[in-house]
C-alpha positions in Angstrom: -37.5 -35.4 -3.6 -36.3 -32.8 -1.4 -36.6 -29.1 -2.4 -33.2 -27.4 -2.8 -33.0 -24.0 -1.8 -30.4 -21.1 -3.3 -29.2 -20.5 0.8 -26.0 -21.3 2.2 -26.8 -23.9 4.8 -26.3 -22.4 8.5 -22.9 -23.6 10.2 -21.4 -23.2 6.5 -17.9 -21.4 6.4 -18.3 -17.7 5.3 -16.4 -17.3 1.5 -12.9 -15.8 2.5 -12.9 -13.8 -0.3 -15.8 -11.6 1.2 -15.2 -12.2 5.2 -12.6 -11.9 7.5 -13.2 -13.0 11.0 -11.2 -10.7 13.8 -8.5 -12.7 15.8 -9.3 -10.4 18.9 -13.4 -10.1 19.2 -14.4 -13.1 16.6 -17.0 -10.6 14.6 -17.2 -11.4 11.1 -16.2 -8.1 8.9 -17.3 -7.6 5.8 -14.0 -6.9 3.9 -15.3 -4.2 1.5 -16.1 -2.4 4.7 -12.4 -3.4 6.3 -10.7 -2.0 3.5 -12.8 1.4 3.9 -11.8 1.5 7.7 -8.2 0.7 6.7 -8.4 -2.7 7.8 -9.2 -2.0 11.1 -12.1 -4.1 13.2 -14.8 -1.4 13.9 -16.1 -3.2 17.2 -12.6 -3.9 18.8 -10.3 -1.9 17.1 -7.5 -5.0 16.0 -5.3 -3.3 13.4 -5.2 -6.1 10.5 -1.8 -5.4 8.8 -1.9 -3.1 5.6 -0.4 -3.8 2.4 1.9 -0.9 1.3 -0.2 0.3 -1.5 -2.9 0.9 0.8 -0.5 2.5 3.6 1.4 4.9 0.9 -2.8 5.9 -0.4 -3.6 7.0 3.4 -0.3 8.6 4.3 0.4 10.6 1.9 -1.1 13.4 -0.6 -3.0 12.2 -2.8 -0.9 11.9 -6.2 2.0 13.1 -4.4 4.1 9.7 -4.2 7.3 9.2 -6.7 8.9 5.8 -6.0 12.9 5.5 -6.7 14.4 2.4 -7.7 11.6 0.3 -8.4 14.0 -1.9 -10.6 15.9 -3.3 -7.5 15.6 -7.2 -7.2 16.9 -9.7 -4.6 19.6 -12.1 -6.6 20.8 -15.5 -5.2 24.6 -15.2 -4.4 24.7 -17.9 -2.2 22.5 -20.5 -4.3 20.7 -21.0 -1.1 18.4 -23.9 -1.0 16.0 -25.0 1.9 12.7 -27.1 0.8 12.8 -25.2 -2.7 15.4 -22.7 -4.1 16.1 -19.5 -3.1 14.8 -17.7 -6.3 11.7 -19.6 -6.7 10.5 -18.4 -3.1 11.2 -14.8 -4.5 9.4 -15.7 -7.6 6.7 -17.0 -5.8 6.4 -13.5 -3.6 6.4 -11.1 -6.6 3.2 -13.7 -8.4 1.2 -13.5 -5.1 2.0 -9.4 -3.9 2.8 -8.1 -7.3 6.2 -6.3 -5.7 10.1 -6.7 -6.6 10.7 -7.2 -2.8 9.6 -5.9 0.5 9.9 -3.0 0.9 9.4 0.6 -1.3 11.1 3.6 -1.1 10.1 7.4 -2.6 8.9 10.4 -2.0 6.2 12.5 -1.6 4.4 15.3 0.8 2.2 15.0 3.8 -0.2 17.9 4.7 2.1 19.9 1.5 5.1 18.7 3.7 8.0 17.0 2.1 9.3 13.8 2.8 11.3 10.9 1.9 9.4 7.6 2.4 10.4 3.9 2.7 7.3 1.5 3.5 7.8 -2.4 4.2 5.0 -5.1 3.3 4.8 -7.9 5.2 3.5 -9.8 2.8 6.6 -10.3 0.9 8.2 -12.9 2.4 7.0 -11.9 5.8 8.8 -8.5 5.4 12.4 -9.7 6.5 15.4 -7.5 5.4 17.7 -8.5 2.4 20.4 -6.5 0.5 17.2 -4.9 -1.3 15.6 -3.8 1.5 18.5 -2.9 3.2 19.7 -0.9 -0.3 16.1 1.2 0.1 16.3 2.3 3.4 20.0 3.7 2.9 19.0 5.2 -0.4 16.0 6.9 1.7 18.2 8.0 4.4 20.8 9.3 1.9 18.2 11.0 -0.4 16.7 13.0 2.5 19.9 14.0 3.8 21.4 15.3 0.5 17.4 16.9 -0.1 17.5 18.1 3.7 13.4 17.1 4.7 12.6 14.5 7.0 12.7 10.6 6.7 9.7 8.3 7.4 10.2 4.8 7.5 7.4 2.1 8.5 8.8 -1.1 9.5 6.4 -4.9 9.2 9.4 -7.1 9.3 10.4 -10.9 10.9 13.8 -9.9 10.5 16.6 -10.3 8.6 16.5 -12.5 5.6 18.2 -15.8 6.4 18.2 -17.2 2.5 21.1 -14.2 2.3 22.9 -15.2 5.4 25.4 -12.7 6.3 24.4 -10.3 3.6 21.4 -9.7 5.5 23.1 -8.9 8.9 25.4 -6.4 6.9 22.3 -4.3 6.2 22.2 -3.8 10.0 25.4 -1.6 9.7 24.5 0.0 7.0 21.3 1.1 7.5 22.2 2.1 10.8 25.3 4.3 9.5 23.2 6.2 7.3 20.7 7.1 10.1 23.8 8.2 12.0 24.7 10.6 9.3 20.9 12.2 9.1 21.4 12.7 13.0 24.7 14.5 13.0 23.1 16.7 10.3 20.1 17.8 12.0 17.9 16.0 9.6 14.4 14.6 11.3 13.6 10.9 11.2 10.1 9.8 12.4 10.1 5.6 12.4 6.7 3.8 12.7 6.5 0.1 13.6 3.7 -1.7 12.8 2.7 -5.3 13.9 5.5 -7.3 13.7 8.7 -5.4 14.1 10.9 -8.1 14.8 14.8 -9.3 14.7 17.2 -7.5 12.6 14.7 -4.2 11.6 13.8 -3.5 15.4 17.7 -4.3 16.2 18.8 -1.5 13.8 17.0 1.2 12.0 13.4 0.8 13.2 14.3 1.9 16.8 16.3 4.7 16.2 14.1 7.5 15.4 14.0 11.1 16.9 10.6 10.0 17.3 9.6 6.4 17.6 5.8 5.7 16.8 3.5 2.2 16.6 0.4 1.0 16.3 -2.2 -0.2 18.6 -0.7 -4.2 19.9 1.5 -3.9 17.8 4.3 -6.8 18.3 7.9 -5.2 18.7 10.9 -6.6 19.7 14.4 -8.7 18.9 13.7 -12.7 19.5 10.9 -14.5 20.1 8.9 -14.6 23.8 10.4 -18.4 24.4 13.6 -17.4 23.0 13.6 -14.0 25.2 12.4 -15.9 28.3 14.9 -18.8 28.1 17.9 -16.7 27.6 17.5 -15.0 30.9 15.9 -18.3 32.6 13.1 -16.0 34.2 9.2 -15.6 33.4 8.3 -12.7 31.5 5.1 -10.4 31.7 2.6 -10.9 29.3 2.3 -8.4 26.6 6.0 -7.7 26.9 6.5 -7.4 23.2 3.2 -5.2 22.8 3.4 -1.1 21.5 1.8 -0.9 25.2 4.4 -1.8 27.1 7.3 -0.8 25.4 5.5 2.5 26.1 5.4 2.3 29.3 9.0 1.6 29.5 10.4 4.2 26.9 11.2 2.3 24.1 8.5 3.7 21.7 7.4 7.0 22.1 3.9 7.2 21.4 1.3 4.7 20.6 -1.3 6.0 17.5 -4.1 4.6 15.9 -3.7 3.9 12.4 -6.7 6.5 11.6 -4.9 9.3 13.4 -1.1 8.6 11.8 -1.5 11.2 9.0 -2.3 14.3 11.0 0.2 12.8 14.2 2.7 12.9 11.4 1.7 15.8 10.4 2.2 17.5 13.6 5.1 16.2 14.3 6.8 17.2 10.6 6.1 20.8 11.9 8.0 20.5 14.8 11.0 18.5 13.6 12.7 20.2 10.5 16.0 20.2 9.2 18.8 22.0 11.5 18.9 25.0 9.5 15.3 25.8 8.8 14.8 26.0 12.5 17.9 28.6 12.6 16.5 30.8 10.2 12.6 30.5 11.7 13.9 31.5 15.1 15.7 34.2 13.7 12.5 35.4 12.2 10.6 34.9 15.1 13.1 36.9 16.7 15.3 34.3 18.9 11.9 32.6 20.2 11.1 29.0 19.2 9.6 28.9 15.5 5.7 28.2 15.5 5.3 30.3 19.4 5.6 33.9 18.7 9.0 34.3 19.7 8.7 32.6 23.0 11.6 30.2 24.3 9.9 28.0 26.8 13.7 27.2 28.1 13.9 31.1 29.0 13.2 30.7 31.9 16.3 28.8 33.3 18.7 31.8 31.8 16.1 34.3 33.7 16.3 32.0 36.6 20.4 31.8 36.4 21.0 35.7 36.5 18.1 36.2 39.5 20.9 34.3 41.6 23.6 35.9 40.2 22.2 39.0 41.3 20.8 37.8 44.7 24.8 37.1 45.2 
């Protein structure tokens, strides 16, 4: 009779409920340890997507998160059907991520800084934008306009939500109207794009920040690479959707590792304040830029301007 030992035979599959194996190096990570490294490989540095509970937890103070309109839920206005109905894929969502829809909205503080916060998870039905998430990110915009402190939102979106047709694309407008509003009032808004920004989100809100941040490979843009490439019949580089190369030609402005987004946000929260606090601060500061002693680093041109006058 052969002896039976208590060992996983070698070649075996590792139990997905303990391992994850990295799409970029091919190490095997122990997920206890992802989680701790917020799901990011420690040999290659692949940024696994984050849930939103888990992005909220490292962005924000601890217990300093109070979500607004939790109740909102997708409906079905145009009894859309594909291989199963319209509400059973939403019901389906909410059993496997425990979420009303794709996106959350609140607020809270970052390094004692206010903010208003929306945060999208990918997991719910791959992130794409219906009249709910559409409805969250105006609701954010609006809150931190009438509140005056700045607006964070972090897209993971495939786009637009087709089971709601054309009361997806109207969320475009919308959302993009109420960023409008925070710009002609002075009011910052930092956007964040994580891997995928995609379609209808990248189209409208998600690039429009004052400052427009992603994450390492993360993939940003409108249509897909084959869809991109055959609609202007040419090749296209490769990597021409990646954080890294929209950097390179100015469509995102910086590219930050998902353990240094708190403090970049930070950092940047105390530069970019609503129009009037940076009024009164230079006033205090007397005339010079708030934060630098009273020195205006654009001084120089005035100083520059009279020199010639005076040469004259």
């Amino acid at each position: 009779m052969p002896i039976k030992l208590p060992f996983r035979p070698r070649g075996g599959e590792f139990p997905p409920d303990l391992w994850t194996r990295c799409p970029s190096c091919g190490d095997m990570l122990y997920n206890k340890q992802l989680e701790k490294n917020l799901r990011v490989c420690p040999k290659c540095g692949h940024h696994f997507r984050l849930r939103v509970d888990a992005r909220l937890a490292h962005l924000l103070d601890e217990g300093s998160f109070e979500e607004r309109d939790a109740d909102l839920e997708s409906v079905d206005p145009l009894a859309f059907v594909d291989q199963k109905p319209y509400p059973e894929r939403l019901a389906a969502a909410k059993v496997t991520t425990g979420l009303r829809d794709a996106a959350l909205w609140g607020t809270g503080r970052i390094a004692g800084q206010r903010v208003a916060l929306c945060v999208m998870d990918f997991a719910f039905m791959g992130g794409s934008m219906g009249s709910v998430v559409g409805e969250k990110v105006t609701r954010a915009a609006e809150h931190a306009l009438d509140e005056r402190i700045p607006l964070i939102v972090v897209s993971a979106s495939g786009g637009a939500r087709m089971q709601e047709g054309t009361l997806a694309l109207m969320q475009l407008a919308k959302t993009c109207a109420a960023i409008a509003r925070l710009a002609e009032e002075g009011v910052p808004y930092v956007s964040v794009m994580t891997d995928p920004t995609t379609g209808g989100v990248f189209a409208s809100y998600a690039a429009l920040g004052d400052v427009n941040l992603a994450e390492p490979n993360a993939l940003i843009g409108f249509a897909g690479a084959r869809v991109a490439a055959g609609t202007i019949a040419e090749s296209l580089p490769p990597g021409f959707q990646r954080a890294e190369f929209l950097l390179e030609h100015g469509f995102v402005d910086q590219v930050v590792p998902r353990h240094e987004l708190r403090d970049r946000l930070a950092l940047l929260l105390g530069y970019l304040r609503p129009a009037e606090e940076r009024v009164g601060a230079r006033a205090a500061a007397g005339d010079g830029v708030s934060g630098l002693g009273g020195f205006n680093p654009l001084g120089f041109l005035a100083g520059g301007g009279e020199r010639e006058t005076g040469r004259g």
